[in-house]
N, C-alpha and C positions, 0 to 999 in steps of 0.2 A: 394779375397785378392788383396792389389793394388803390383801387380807385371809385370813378364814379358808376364802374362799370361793373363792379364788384356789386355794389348797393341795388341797382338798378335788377342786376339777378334776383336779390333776395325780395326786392320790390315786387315782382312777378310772381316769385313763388307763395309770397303772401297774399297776392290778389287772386290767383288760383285756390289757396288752402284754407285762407284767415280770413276772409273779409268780415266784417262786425258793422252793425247799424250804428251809427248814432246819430245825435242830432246836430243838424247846422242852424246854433244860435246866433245873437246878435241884430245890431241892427240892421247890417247885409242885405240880410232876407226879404226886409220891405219892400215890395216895391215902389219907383219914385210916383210921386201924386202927378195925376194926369195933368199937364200943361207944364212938368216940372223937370221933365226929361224925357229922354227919348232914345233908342239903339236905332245902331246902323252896323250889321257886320258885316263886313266885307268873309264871306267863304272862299274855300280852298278848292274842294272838291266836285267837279260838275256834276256826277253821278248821283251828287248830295240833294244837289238844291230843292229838288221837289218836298224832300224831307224839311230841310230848313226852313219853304214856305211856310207849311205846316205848324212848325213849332213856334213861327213867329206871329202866327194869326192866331193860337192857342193863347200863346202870353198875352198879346193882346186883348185878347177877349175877357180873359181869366182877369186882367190887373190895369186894363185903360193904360197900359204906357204901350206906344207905338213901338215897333217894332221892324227895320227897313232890312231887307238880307240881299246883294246882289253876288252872284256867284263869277270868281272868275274865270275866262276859258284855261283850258287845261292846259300849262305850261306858261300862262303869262301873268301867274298872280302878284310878281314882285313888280312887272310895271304895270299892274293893272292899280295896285297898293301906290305905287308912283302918281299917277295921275289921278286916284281919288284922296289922297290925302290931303293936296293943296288944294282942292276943292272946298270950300265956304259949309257945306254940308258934307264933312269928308263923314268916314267911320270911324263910328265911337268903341269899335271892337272889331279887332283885325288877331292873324297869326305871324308868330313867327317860325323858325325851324330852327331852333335852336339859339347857340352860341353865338355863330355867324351871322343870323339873323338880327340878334340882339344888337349885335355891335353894329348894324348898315342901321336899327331903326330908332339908335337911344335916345333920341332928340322926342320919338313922339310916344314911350313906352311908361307909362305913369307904376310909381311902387306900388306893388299887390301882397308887401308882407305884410297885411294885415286884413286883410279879404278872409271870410272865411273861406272860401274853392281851395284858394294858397294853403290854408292850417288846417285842412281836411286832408290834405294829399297823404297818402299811405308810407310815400319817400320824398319828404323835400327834396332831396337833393337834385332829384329829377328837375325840379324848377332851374330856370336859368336866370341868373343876376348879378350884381357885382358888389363890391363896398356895404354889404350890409343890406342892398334894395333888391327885389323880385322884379323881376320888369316882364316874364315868361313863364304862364301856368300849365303844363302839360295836363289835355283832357282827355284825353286816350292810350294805349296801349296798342299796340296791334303786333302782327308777325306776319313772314312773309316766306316762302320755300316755293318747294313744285308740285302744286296741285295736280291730283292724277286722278281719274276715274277709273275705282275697283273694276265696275262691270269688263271694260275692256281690259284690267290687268286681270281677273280671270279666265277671258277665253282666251288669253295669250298662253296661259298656266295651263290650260286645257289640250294644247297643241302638242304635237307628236315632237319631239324633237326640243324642246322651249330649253333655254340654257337657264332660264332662272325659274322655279316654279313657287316662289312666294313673295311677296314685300319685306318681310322679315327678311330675308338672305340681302336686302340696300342697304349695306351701312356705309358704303365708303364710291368712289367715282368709278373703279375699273368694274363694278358689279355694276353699278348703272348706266355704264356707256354698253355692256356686255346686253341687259335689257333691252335699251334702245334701240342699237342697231339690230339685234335681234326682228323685235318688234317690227322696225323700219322698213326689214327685208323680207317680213309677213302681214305688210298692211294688207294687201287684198283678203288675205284670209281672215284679218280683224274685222273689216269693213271698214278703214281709216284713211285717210286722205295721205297723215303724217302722224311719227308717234307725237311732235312736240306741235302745239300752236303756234303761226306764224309771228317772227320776230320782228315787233314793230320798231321800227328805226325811222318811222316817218320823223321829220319835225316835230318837236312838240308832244309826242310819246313815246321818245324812246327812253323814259325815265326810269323802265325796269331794270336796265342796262348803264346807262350812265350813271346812276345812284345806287339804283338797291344789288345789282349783281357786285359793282365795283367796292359797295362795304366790305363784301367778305377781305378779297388781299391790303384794303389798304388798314382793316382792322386787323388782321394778320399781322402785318408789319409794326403796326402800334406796340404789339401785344410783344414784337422780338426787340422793340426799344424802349420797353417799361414804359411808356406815356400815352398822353391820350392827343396828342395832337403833332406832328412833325410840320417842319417850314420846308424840309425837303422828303422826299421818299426815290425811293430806288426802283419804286414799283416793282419791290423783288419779287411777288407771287402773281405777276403776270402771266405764265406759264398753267399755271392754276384756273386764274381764269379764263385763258382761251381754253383751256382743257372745255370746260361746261359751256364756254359761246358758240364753240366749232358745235359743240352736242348739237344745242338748239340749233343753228344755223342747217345741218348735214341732214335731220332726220326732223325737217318739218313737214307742213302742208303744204309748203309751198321752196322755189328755189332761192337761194342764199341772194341771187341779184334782187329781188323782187321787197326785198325785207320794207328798204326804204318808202315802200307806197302803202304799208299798215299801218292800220293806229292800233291800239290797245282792243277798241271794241269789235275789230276786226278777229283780234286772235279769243279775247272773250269768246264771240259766237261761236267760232269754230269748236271750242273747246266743249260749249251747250250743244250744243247740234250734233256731238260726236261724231265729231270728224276729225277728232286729234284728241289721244289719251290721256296728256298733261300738257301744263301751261306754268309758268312762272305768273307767282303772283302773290297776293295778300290776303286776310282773312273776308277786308272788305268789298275784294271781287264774288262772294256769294250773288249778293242781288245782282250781278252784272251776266251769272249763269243763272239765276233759276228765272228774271223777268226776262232773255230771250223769248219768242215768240219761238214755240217749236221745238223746246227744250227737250231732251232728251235723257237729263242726268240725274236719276233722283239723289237725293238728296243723301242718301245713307251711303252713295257711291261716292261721295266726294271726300277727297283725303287730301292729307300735306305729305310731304317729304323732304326734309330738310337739304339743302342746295351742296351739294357734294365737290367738291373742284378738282380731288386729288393729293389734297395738304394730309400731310404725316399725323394721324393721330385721330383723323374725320371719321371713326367710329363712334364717336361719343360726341359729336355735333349735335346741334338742334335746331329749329329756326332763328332766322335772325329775327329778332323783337325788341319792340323800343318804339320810339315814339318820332316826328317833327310837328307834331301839331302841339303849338302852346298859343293857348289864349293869350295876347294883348291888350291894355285896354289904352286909348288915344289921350296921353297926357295934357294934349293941346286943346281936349274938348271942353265944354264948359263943366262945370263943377258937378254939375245936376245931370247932362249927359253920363260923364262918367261913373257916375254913384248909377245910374238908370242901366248902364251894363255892367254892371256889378251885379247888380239886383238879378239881372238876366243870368248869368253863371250861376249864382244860387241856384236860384230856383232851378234852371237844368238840372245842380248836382243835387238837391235835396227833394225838392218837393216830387208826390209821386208822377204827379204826368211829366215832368222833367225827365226822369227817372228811364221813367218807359220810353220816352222820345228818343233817349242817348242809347239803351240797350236794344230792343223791342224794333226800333224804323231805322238808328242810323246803324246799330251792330256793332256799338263800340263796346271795350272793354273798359271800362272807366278804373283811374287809378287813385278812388279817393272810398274813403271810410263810410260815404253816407250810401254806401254801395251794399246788400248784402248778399250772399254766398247765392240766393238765390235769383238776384237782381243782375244775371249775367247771360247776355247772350245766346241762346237757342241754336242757332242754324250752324250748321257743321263744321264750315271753316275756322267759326272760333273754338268751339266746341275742341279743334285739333290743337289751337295758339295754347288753351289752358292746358290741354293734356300735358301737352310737351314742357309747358312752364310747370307743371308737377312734374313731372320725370326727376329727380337728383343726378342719376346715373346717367343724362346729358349736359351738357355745356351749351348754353345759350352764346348765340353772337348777337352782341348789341349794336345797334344803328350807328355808327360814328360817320354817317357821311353828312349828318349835321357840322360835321366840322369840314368837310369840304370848301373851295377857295370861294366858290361864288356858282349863280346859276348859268352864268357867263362859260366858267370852266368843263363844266357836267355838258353844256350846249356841245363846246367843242370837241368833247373827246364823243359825245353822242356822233357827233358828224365825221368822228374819224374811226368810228366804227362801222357806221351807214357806207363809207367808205371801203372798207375794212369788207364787207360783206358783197361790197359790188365785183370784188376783183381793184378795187384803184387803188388801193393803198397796201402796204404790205406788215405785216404787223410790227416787227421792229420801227417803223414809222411812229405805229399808233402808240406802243411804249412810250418812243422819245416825246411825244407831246404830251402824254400823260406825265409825265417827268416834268419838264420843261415849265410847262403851263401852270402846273401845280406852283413849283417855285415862283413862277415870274409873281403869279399875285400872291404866294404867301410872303414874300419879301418885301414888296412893295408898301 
């Protein structure tokens, strides 16, 4: 479809191919004079924070503007952003996730078309805004599939009998269910507990599953109504994705009742510890396997696989890649605050220990110009995000569950999966409230 999604492709293929240095001028770049302002960002990601520390006591040091970072727990950052924003000392730099984001936070989301971060980005169009104003900077790039460990897909390859003997032969779901269960029914001879890591559906991490597995069918569907956004859906490639939920669920480390007592870093370690061959996940689950204590997966053994579900044509898939992190800056702050996180974005995207902090500790892929070719991430997982974003000869899936109804909606359908996994719900259940749900707050 020629849309935003269109753009966002060739966004990627450029920051794989093209990247170019230039400079980020202007007055931006200053920092604000000490006693003249000051940052507070509210973070996204727990796993981050220790990084964040880091880069906020660096700026600090480097440029006398204070610098405040609190991270939110995992899953609660839209009311964590609720209760610090009315706060007297709220954050002068918060995110949103998109579209929907924008539209719950436009009361406190100040214009950033004229930032330089905003006129460095590689694709405007990725920015999110309305009427002429930017209210939403995307600072990263990532991609997400099923991280699998060679070492154990070779001694699978190795086995008498093995139904698939190469990764090249996965290009579509009935080869990778064929894998799996294969796999599943020779773990004692892998040494594997489960081919897949267990499926966390606890509370509060089951976002693999509520967000990023659920983009694939409802971008599916997008894609069969020419648009980038529906008020209702049919949830017509739900079949699709039970196809790949059943996978995980049937051929884990663990039984399909038990889903609901993981969290994410439950199924992380299993995966480090090799005790399960793959895992659902993103480029920026690296540090979550290689800082396990006990690690067992070097680094050359880690791979993606783009998320297979069964849909007509899933030979020429790729990761899904795209973005929900976009820089906010707090319009309600005072004048000098918000110039002082300005200042701070700069310097991330420009200056070199900026630079290094974003590629080098946090493992982003950054989607702006002052980035060069060689200014790109090291460690394997991304290492796979860029491949794949070169590849032509696949079809990237873009992130569209930024447009999802709410975190309200992704909660419930989270818990009608958790459901779904115990034995208590039956899946035409779990359709009808992905349906349902979806409509009630998109009409509302």
């Amino acid at each position: 479809m020629a849309s935003k999604f269109t753009k966002i492709a060739a966004l990627l293929s450029a920051t794989a191919l093209t990247l170019t240095l230039s400079a980020c001028g202007g007055s931006d770049n200053t920092a604000a004079d000490d006693g003249k302002g000051k940052v507070y960002y509210l973070s996204f990601k727990p796993e981050q924070d220790e990084t964040w520390q880091k880069i906020a006591k660096a700026y600090t040091d480097e440029t006398g503007v204070p610098v405040k970072v609190v991270t939110a727990a995992s899953g609660t950052y839209e009311q964590t952003l609720k209760a610090e924003v009315t706060k007297k000392e709220a954050p002068t730099l918060f995110q949103i996730n998109g579209p929907i984001g924008m539209q719950s936070w436009k009361d406190y989301t100040a214009d950033l078309s004229s930032t330089d971060f905003y006129n460095n980005l590689l694709d405007k169009s990725m920015a999110v805004g309305e009427d002429g104003k930017i209210y939403g900077v995307p600072y990263v790039v990532e991609g997400y599939g099923i991280i699998y460990n060679q070492s154990i897909l070779n001694k699978y390859f190795g086995l008498p009998g093995a139904k698939v003997t190469s990764m090249e032969e996965v290009k579509n779901f009935d080869t990778l269910k064929n894998l799996v269960e294969d796999m599943q029914a020779k773990k004692a001879d892998l040494g594997i507990d489960g081919v897949f890591a267990s499926t966390s559906l606890k509370p509060g991490e089951d976002w693999r599953w509520q967000t990023h597995l659920a983009d694939l069918p409802v971008y599916f569907e997008y894609q069969d109504n020419d648009t980038e956004d529906m008020d209702e859906l049919e949830f017509k490639y739900n079949k699709e994705y039970k196809n790949i939920f059943d996978l995980y669920l049937n051929n884990s480390t663990i039984a399909p009742t038990l889903a609901s007592s993981k969290a994410v870093t439950d199924s992380m370690a299993e995966f480090a510890l090799g005790k399960a061959a793959m895992v659902q996940n993103g480029n920026w689950a690296y540090g979550q396997i290689s800082e396990v204590a006990g690690n067992t997966v070097k680094a050359e053994d880690v791979k993606m696989l783009p998320i297979y579900t069964g849909k007509s044509g899933e030979e020429t898939q790729g990761l899904n890649i795209g973005t929900e992190n976009f820089f906010s800056i707090n319009s309600q702050a005072s004048p000098a605050d918000q110039k002082a996180s300005i200042d701070f974005v700069n310097w991330l995207i420009s200056s070199d220990a900026g630079k290094k902090y974003m590629v080098d500790e946090l493992g982003f892929i950054p989607p702006f110009s002052t980035f060069s070719e060689t200014e790109q991430p090291a460690d394997p997982l991304a290492k796979e995000v860029v491949s794949y974003m070169s590849n032509s000869e696949l079809k990237t899936i873009p992130w569209v569950f930024t447009t999802f109804p709410s975190q309200t909606f992704k909660d419930d359908f989270g818990q009608a999966l958790s459901q779904y996994a115990a034995g208590q719900m039956k899946w035409d259940e779990v359709v009808e409230m992905f349906k349902t749900g979806w409509a009630a707050e998109k009409q509302s």
